[in-house]
C-alpha positions in Angstrom: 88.3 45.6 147.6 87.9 48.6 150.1 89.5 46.5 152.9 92.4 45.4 151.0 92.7 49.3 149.7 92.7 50.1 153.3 95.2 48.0 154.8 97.4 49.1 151.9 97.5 52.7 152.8 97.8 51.8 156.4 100.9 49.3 155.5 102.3 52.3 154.0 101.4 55.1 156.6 103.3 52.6 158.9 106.8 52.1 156.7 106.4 56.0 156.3 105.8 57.0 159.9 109.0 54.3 160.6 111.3 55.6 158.1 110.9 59.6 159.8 111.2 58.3 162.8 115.2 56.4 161.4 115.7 59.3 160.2 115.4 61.9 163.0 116.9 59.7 165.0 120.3 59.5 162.5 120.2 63.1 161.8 120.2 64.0 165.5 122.8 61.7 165.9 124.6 63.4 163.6 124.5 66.6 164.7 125.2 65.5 168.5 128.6 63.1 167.1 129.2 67.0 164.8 129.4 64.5 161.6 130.0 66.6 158.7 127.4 67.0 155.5 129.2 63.5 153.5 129.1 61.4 156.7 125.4 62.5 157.4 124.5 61.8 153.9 126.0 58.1 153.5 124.1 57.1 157.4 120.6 58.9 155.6 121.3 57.0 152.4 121.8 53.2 154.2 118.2 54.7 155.6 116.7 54.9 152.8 118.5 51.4 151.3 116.9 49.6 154.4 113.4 51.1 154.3 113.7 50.9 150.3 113.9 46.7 151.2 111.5 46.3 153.6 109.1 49.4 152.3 107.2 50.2 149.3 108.1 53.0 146.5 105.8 56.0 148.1 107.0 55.6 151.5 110.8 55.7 150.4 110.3 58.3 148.2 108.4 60.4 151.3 111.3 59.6 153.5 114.2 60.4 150.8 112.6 64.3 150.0 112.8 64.5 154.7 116.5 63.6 154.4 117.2 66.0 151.7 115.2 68.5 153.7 117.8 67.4 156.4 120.9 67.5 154.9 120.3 71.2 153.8 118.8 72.4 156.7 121.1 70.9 159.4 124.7 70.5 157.9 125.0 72.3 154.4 126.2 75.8 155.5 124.5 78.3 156.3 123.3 76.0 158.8 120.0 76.1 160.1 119.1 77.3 156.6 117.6 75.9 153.4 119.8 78.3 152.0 122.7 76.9 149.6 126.4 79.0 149.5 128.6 76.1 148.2 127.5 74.8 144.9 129.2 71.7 145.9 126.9 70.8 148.7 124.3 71.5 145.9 125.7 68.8 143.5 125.8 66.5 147.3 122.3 66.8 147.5 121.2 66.5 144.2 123.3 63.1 143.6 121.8 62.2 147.3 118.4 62.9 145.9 119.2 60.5 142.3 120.9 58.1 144.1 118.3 57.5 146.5 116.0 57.5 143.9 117.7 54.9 142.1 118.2 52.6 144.4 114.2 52.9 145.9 112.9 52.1 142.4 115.3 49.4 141.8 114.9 47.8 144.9 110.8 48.1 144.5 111.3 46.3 141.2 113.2 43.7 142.3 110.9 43.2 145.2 108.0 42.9 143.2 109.5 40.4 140.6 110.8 38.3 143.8 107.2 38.4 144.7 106.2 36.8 141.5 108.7 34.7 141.5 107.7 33.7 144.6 104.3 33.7 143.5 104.9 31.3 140.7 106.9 29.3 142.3 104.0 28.1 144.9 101.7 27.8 142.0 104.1 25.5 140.5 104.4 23.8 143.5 101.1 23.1 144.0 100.4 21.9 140.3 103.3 19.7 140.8 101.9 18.1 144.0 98.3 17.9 142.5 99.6 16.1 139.6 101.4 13.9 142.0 98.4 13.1 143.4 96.4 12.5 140.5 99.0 10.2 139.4 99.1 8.2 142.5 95.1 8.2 142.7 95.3 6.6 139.0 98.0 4.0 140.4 95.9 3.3 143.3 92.8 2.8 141.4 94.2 0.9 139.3 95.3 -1.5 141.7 91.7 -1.2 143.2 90.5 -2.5 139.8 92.7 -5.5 139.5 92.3 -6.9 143.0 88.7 -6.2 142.1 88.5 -8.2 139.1 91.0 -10.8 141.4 88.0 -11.5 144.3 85.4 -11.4 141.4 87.2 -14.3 139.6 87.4 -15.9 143.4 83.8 -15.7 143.8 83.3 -17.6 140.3 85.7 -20.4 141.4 83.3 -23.2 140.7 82.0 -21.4 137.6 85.9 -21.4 136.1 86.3 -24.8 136.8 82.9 -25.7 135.1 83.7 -24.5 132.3 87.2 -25.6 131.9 86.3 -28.8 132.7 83.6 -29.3 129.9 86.1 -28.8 127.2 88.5 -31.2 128.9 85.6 -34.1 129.6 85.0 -33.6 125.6 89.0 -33.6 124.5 89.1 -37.3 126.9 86.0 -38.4 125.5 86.8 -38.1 122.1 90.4 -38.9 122.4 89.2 -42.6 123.2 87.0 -42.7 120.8 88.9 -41.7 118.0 91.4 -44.2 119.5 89.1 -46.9 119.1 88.4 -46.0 115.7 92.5 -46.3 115.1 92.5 -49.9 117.2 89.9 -51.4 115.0 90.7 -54.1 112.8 90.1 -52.2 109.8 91.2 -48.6 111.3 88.3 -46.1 110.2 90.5 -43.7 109.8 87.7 -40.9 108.2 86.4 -41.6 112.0 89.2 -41.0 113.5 90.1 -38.0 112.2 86.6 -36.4 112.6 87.1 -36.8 116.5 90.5 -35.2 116.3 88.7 -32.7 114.8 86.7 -32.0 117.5 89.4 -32.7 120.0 91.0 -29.8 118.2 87.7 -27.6 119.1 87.7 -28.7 122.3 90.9 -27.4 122.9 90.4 -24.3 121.3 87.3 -23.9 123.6 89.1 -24.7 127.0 92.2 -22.5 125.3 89.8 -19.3 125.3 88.0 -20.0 129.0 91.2 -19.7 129.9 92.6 -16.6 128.4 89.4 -15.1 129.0 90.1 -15.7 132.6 93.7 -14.7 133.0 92.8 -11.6 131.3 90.5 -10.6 133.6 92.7 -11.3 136.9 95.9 -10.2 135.5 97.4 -6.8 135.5 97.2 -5.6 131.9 97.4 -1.7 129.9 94.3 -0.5 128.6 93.4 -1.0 124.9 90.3 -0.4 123.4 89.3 -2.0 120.4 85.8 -1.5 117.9 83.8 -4.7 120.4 80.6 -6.3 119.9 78.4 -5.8 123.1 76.5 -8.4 123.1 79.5 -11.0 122.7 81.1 -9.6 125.7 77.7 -9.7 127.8 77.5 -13.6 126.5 81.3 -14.1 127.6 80.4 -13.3 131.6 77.6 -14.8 131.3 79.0 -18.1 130.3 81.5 -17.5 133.5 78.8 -17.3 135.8 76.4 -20.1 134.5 77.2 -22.6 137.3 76.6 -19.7 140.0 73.4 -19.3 137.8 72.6 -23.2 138.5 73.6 -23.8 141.8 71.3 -20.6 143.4 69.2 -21.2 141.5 68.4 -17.8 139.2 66.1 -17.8 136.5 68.2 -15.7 134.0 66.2 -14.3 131.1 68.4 -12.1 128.3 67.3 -9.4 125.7 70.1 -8.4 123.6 69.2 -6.6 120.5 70.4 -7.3 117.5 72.7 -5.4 115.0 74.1 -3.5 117.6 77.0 -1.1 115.9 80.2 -2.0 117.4 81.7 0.2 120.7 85.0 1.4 121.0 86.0 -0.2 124.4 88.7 -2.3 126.5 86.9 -5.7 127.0 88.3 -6.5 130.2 87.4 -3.2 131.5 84.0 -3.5 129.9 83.4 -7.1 131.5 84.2 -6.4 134.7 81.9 -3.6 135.0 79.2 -6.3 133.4 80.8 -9.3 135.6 80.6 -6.5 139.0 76.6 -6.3 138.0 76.1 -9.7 137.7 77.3 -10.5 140.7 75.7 -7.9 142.9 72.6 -8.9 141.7 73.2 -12.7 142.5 73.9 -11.9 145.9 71.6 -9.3 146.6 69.0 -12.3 145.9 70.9 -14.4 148.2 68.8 -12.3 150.8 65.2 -12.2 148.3 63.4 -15.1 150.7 61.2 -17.6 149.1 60.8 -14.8 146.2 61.5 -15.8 142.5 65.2 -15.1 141.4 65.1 -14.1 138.2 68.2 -11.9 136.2 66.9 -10.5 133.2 70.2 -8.6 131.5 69.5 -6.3 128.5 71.0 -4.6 125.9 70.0 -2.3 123.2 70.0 1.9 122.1 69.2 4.4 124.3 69.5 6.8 120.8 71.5 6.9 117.2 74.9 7.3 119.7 74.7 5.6 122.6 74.1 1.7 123.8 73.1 0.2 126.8 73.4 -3.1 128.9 71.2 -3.2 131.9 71.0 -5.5 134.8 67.4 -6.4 136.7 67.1 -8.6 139.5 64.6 -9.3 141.8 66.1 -8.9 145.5 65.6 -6.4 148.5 65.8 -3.5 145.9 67.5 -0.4 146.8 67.1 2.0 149.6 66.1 5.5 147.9 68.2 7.4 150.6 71.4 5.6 149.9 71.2 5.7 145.6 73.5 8.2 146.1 76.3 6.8 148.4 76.2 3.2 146.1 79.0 4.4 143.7 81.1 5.9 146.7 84.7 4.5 147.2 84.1 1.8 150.6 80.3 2.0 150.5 79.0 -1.3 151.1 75.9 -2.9 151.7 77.6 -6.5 152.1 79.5 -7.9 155.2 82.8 -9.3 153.5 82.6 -6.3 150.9 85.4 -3.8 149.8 83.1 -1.1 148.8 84.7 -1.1 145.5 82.9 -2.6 143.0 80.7 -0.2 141.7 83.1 2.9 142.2 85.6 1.4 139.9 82.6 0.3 137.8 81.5 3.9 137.5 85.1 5.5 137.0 85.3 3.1 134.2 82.0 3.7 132.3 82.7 7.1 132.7 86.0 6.8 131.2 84.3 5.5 128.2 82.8 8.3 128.2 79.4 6.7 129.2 77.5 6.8 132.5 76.7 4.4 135.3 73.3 4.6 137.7 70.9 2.5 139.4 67.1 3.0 140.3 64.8 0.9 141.8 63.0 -2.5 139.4 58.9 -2.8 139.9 57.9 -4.6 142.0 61.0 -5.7 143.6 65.0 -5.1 142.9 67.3 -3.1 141.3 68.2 -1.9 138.0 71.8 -1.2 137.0 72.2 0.3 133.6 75.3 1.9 132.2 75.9 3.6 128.5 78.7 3.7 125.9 78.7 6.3 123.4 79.3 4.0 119.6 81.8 6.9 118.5 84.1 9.3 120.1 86.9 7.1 121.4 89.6 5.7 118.5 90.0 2.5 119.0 93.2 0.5 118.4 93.9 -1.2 115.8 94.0 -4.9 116.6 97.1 -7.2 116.1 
């Protein structure tokens, strides 16, 4: 506060010091040229205009009472004198003395409101460009999240066709069956229609896998409905269950019952649980000869807030690095993006829950993440 104090004055001393030395140097050149008392005082008064601009009010103010002094010493008869005969050159310097100090405090107020003019404008600016970038850090994660969910889906290939192709095996095998029922020679018709009837289901079934699917690859706007956890946990899993198979991975799941619902978007929510999942499969790619097992659980952390939590039984986690895990392009894998669980995170936390991991006893990790049950309205559903 001193320091700015400082260079204040000494900003000042410095338009003062310049704006005696203008106008010695316009007086004497006045009285060299023998201008007469109105020329003098129009060349004094630009002096003051020009150092009223570029100066501040004191130091225009200190120059204006020197050019007065000036005027009435060195060209308002008797000269030489401070003394005033004409009553004219009275009225000169009077109007000399208001005009200048009209034109000084104008020109300081206009300064200063160009100054916060200024002033606001750069804030503008600057909120303008930050909300830019915002904006195009949404966009971008965004993006992030859909290509994401896109090499997730690509790493469950053989799971999507699994189970696409159970419903379909079931539609064919019960489409010739029921045909056989209709080819009979007494047409059992009752038959028939209780395998089109399951046909129907089947259809239904292989209907959903799909949308389930296309849902979670494509690009869609966020909408968060009132969603049972546990049916959502059930819905990956069901995606993953020939990855589960072919490893293999003993999967063991504790999901407690009579959950209240949670406001959430359950494409969102699933790929945060499908990004788990996966991580811990191929973190115990690398467990050895060790038992695979993926025990996911769910429950209440308290009266507001559930949980889903992901154990597995791999390498575990390195204590100095729990903190870089959630960082955008950290990755512990060699064909990784480094993107997972930062998307993960941002969109727990826009749930208003929180993502984190710690180590599992006596070998793994544990992922867990929260959801609060109220505090986000959730869309109606249509």
């Amino acid at each position: 506060m001193l320091v700015s104090q400082n260079k204040k004055f000494l900003h000042v001393a410095v338009q003062t010091l310049l704006g005696c030395v203008a106008a010695a140097l316009v007086t004497f050149a006045c009285l060299r040229l023998e201008f007469n008392l109105a020329t003098a005082t129009c060349l004094l008064l630009s002096v003051i205009v020009l150092l009223a601009l570029w100066g501040s009010l004191p130091s225009s103010a200190i120059v204006s009472l020197i050019a007065v002094a000036s005027l009435d010493y060195y060209f308002s008869p008797p000269i030489f004198s401070f003394e005033l005969s004409n009553p004219f050159d009275a009225i000169a310097l009077a109007s000399f003395v208001m005009a200048s100090a009209v034109i000084t405090t104008l020109t300081s107020r206009v300064r200063a409101r160009t100054e916060q003019l200024a002033l606001s404008s750069a804030k503008l600016e600057q909120q303008i460009a930050e909300h830019k970038q915002t904006q195009e850090f949404l966009q971008q994660t965004q993006e992030l999240a859909r290509v994401n969910r896109v090499m997730l889906m690509g790493e469950m290939t053989a799971s999507i066709a699994h189970e696409v192709n159970q419903p379909l095996t079931g539609i064919i095998s019960n489409a010739g069956t029921g045909l056989r029922y209709l080819a009979a020679e007494i047409p059992d018709v009752e038959e028939a229609r209780r395998y089109l009837e399951l046909i129907v289901r089947d259809g239904k079934r292989a209907a959903e896998v799909i949308g389930r699917i296309r849902a979670l690859v494509r690009r869609v706007p966020e909408r968060r409905n009132h969603l049972d956890l546990n049916e959502s946990v059930l819905e990956v899993i069901a995606l993953t269950q020939n990855e589960l198979q072919r490893n293999p991975v003993d999967l063991q799941t504790n999901l407690a019952s009579g959950l209240p619902l949670v406001p959430a978007d359950r494409v969102q929510l699933q790929q945060v649980i499908l990004n788990l999942i996966v991580n811990a499969l191929d973190a115990m790619n690398e467990a050895g000869d060790r038992p695979r097992t993926l025990v996911v659980n769910s429950g209440t952390s308290d009266a507001s807030e559930l949980f889903v939590e992901v154990r597995d039984t791999g390498p575990g986690l390195d204590a100095a690095n729990l903190d870089r895990l959630f960082r955008s392009f950290y990755t512990t894998k060699p064909e990784g993006m480094g993107m997972g669980l930062s998307i993960s995170r941002l969109i727990v936390e826009s749930h208003g829950g929180r993502l984190w991991a710690t180590k599992n006893e006596p070998h793994g990790a544990v992922f867990r993440f929260t959801l609060p049950v109220q505090g986000v309205d959730a869309d109606a559903d249509v």
